[in-house]
One Martini backbone bead per residue (centre of mass of N, CA, C, O) as a GRO file, in nm:
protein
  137
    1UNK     BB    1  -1.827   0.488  -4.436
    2UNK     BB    2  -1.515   0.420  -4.342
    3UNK     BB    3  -1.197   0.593  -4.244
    4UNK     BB    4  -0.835   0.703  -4.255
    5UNK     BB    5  -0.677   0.994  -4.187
    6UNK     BB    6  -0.401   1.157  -4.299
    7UNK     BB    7  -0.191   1.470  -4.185
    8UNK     BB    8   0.107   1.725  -4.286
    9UNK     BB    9   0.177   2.017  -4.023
   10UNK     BB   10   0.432   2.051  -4.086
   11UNK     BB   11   0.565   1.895  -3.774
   12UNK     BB   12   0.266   1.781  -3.806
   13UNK     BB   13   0.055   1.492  -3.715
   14UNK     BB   14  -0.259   1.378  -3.848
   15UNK     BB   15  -0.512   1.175  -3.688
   16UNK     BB   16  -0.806   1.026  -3.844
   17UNK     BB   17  -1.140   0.947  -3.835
   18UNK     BB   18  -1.417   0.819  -4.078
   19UNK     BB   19  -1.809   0.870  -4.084
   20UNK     BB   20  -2.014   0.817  -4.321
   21UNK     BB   21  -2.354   0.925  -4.457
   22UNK     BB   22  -2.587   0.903  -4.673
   23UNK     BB   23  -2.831   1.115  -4.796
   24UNK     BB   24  -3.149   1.245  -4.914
   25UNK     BB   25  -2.995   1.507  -4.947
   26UNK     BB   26  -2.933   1.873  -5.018
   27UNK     BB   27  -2.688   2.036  -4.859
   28UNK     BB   28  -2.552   2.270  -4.713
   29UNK     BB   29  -2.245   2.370  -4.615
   30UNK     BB   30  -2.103   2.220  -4.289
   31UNK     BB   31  -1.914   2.323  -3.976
   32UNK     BB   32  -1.822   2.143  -3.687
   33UNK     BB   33  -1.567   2.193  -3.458
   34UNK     BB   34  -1.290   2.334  -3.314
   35UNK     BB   35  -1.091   2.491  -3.165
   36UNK     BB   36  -0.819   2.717  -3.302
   37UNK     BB   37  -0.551   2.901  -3.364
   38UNK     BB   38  -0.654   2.935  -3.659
   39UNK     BB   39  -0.945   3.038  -3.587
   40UNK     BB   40  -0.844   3.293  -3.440
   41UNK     BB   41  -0.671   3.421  -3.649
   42UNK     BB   42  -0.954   3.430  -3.873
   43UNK     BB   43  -1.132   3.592  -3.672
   44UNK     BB   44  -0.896   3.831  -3.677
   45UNK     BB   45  -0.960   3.901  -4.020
   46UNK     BB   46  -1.284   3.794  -4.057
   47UNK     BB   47  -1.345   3.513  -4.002
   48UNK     BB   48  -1.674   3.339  -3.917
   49UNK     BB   49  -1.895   3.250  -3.685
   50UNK     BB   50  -2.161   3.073  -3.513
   51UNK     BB   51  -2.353   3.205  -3.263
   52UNK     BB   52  -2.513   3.027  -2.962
   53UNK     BB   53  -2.694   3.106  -2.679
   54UNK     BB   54  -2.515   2.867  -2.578
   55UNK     BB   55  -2.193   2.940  -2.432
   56UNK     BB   56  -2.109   2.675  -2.456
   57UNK     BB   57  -2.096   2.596  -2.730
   58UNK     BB   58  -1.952   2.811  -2.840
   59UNK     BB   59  -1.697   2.730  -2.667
   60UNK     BB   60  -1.627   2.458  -2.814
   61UNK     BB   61  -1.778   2.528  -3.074
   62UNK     BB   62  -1.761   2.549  -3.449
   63UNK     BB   63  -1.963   2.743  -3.683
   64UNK     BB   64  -2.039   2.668  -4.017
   65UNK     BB   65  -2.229   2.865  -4.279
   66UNK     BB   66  -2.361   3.034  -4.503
   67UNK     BB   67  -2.622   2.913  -4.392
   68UNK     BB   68  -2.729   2.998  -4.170
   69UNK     BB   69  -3.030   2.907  -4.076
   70UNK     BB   70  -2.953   2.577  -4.117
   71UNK     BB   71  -2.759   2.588  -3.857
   72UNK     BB   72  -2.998   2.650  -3.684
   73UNK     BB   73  -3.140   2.382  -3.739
   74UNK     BB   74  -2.977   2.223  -3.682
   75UNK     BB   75  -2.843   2.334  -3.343
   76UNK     BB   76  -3.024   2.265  -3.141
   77UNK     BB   77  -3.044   2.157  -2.840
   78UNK     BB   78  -3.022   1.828  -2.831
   79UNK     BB   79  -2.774   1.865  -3.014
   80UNK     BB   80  -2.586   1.987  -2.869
   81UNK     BB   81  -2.618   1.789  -2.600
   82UNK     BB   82  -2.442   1.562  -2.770
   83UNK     BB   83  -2.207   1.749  -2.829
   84UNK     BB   84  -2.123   1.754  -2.545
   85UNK     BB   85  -2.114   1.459  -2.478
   86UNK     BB   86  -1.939   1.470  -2.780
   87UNK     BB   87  -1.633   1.691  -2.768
   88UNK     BB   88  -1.477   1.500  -3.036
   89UNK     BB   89  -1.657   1.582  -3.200
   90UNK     BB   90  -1.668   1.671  -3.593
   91UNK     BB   91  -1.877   1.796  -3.840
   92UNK     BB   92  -1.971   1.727  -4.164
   93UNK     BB   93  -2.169   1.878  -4.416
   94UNK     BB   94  -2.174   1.801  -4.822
   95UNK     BB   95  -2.464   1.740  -4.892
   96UNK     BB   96  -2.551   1.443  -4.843
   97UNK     BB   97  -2.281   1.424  -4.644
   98UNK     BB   98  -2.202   1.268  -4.336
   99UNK     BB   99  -1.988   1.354  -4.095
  100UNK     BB  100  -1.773   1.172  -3.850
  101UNK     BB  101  -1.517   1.325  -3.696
  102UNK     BB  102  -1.191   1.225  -3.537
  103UNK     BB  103  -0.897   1.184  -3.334
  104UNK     BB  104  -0.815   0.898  -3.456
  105UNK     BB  105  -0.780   0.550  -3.488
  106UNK     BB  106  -0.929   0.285  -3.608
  107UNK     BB  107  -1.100   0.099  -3.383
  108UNK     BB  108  -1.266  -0.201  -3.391
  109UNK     BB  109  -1.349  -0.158  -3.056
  110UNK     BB  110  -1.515   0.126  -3.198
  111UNK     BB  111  -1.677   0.075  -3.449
  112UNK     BB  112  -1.997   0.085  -3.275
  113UNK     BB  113  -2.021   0.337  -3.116
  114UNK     BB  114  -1.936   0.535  -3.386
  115UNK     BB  115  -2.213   0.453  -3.566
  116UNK     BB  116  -2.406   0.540  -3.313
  117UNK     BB  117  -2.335   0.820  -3.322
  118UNK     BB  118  -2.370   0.880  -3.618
  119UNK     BB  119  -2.709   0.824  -3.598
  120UNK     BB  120  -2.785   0.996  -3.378
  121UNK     BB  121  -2.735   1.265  -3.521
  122UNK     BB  122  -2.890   1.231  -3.724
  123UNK     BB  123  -3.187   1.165  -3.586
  124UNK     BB  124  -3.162   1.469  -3.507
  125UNK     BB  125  -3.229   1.563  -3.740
  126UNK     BB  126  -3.497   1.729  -3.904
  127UNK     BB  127  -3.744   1.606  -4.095
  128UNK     BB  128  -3.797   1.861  -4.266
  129UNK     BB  129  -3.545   1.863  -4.415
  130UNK     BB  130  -3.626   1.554  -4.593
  131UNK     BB  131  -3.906   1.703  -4.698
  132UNK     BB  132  -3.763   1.869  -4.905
  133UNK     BB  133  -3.482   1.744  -5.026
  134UNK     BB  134  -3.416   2.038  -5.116
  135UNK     BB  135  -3.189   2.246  -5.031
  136UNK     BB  136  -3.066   2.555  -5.022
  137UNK     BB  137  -2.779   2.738  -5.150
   0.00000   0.00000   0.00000
């Protein structure tokens, strides 16, 4: 599934697309994001996120997820090295549902790029998360 979608927040609006894939298993909420003021604001009142040994990527992206190990499981090493080299997109994982999502309007010309990302992303996912069918939650 593929759509865009806006939203107003106080005196800004916000574009995005996404590109959703149903996956074969039903895995914990995971959120990959980007920092934000609000992200700062959370983190000083005490709502965590998940660092890991690549500096860089902590510092680009936050990690979301009650269940660090899954966290831990998704973001190895050569997944880091995608989410580096595509540091405009945002991840979001909800039982079967990826999506890769970005701050865009849906444009038709690139809507096989943003595909290939999306499939990119999955196939990085390890196998063995889906041979096991359900995560734990």
């Amino acid at each position: 599934m593929i759509f865009d979608y806006t939203f107003t927040a106080g005196k800004s609006s916000f574009y995005w697309s996404a590109y959703v894939l149903e996956m074969p298993a039903n895995f914990p909420d995971l959120l990959i994001s980007h920092e934000t003021r609000e992200d700062r604001i959370a983190e000083a009142l005490g709502r965590e996120h998940i660092t890991f040994e690549s500096a860089e990527f902590s510092r680009t992206f936050r990690v979301r997820s009650a269940d660090k190990k899954f966290a831990f499981e998704i973001c190895h090493p050569r997944l880091m090295e995608f989410l580096l080299a595509n540091p405009d997109l945002t991840i979001e994982i909800r039982g079967a549902a990826l999506a890769v999502l970005f701050e865009d309007w849906l444009r038709p010309e690139k809507v096989e790029n943003n595909l290939s990302r999306l499939m990119a992303f999955r196939e990085l996912l390890p196998d063995y998360l889906f041979e096991q069918g359900v995560i734990r939650t």
